[in-house]
C-alpha positions as CSV (number, residue, x, y, z in Angstrom):
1,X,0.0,0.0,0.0
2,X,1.5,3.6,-1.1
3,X,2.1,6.1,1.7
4,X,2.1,9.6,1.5
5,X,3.7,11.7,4.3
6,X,2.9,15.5,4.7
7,X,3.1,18.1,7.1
8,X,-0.2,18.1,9.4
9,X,-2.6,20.7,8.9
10,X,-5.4,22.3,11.4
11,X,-8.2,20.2,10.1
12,X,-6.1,17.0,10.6
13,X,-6.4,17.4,14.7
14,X,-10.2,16.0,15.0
15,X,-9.5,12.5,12.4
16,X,-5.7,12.3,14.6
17,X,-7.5,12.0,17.7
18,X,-9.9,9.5,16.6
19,X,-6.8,7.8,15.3
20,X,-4.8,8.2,18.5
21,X,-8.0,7.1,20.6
22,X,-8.1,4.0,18.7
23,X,-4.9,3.2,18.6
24,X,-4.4,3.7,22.6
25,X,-7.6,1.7,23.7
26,X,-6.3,-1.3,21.4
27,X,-3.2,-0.9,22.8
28,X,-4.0,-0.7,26.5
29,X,-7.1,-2.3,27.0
30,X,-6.1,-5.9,28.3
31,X,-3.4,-4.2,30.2
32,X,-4.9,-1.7,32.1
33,X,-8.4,-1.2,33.9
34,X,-10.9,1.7,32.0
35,X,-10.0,4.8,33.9
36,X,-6.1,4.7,33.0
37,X,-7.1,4.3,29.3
38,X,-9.4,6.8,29.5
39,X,-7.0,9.3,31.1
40,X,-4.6,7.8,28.4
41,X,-7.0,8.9,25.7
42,X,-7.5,12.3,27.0
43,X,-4.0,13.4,27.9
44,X,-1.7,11.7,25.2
45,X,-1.1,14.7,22.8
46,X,-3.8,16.7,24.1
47,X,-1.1,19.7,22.7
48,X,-1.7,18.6,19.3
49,X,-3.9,21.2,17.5
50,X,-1.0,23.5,19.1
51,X,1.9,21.4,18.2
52,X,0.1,21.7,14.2
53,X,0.3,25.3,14.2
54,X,3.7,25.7,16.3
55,X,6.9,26.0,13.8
56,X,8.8,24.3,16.6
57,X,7.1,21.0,15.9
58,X,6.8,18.8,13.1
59,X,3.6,17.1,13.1
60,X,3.9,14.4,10.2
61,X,0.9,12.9,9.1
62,X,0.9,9.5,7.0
63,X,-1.6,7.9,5.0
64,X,-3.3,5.6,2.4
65,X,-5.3,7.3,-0.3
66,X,-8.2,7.5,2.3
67,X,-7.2,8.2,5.8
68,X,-4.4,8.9,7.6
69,X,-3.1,6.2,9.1
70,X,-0.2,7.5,11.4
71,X,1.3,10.2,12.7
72,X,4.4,11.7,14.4
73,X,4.7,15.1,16.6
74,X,8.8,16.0,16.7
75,X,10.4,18.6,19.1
76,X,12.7,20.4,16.3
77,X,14.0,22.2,19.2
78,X,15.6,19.5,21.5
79,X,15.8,16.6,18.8
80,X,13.0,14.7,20.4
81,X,9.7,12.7,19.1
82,X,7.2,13.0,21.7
83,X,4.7,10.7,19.7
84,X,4.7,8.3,17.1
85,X,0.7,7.1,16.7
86,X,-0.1,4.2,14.2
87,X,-3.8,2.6,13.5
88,X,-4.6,-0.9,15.2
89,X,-6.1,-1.4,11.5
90,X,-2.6,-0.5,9.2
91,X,0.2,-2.1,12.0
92,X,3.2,-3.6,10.8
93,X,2.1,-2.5,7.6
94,X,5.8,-0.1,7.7
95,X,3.3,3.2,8.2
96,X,5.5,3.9,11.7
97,X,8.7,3.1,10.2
98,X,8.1,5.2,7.3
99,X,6.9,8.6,9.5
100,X,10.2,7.2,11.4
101,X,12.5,8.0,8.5
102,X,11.1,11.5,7.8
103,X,11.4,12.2,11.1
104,X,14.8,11.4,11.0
105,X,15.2,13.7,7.8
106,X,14.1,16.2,9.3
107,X,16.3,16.3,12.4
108,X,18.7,16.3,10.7
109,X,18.1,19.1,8.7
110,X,17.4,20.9,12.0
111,X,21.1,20.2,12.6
112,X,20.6,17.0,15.3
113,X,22.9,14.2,15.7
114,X,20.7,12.2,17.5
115,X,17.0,11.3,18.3
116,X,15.6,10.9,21.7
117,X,11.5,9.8,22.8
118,X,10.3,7.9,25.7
119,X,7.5,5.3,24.9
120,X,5.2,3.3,26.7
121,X,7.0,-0.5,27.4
122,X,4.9,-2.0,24.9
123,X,6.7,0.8,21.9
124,X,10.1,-1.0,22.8
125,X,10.3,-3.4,20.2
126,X,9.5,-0.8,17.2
127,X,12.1,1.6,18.6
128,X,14.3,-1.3,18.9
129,X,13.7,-2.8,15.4
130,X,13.9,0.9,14.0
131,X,17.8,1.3,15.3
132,X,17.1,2.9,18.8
133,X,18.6,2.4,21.6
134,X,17.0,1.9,25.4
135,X,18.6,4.5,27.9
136,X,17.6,3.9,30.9
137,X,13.7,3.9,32.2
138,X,11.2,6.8,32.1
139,X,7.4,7.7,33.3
140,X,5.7,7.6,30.5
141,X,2.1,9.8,30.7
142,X,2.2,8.2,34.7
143,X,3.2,4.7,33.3
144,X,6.5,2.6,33.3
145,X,8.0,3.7,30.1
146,X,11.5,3.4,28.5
147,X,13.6,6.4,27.5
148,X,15.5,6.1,23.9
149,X,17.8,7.3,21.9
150,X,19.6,7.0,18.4
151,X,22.0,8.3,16.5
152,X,21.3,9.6,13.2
């Protein structure tokens, strides 16, 4: 399936949230009781209609020729990706991999050696697969998380 990766614009914030939503609740559901997935829906990237219209972050937006599909949100100022977001439905289909790499672009055009996020446990093995390295551990939104970093 074709991917096409663009710069997020206003109007994307409503469909990303559904995405996100999705995404976490799939995620999370078996692993967690309701209330921490619901807080999980409602504060993971609850910045992102500002992040969209901030030149400090990249919001990267992938998708098929009829939804997006995935998304990243990149810190341009400190070299760091504060969310990578792919659909239960279009997983380990290389959508995250892909918004990965033009992440990675783009810090470097921003001047950045190296990449850093922290990620929910259950995100190690994409970060892993995708050349990062773990760093030591981190809270991620209240939750154990792993912090990680690359070099590009």
């Amino acid at each position: 399936m074709e991917v096409t990766i663009r710069d997020a614009e206003p109007e994307d914030a409503s469909s990303l949230d559904v995405l996100r939503a999705q995404a976490l609740k799939m995620t999370f559901e078996d692993e967690y009781d309701r209330q921490t997935v619901g807080d999980l829906v409602a504060t993971v990237d609850e910045e992102l209609p500002n992040w969209i219209d901030d030149d400090r972050y990249l919001v990267a937006v992938a998708e098929t020729e009829v939804t997006p599909v995935s998304y990243a949100v990149f810190d341009r100022k400190n070299g760091t990706i504060l969310s990578i977001v792919t659909s239960p439905d279009y997983e380990r289909e290389g959508f995250g991999s892909a918004i990965l790499a033009h992440v990675e672009t783009a810090a470097n055009e921003h001047g950045h050696e190296s990449l850093s996020a922290v990620a929910p446990r259950s995100a190690l093995a994409f970060f892993e697969a995708c050349g990062f390295e773990t760093a030591g551990t981190a809270e991620w939104h209240g939750l154990p998380g792993v912090r990680l970093e690359k070099s590009i």
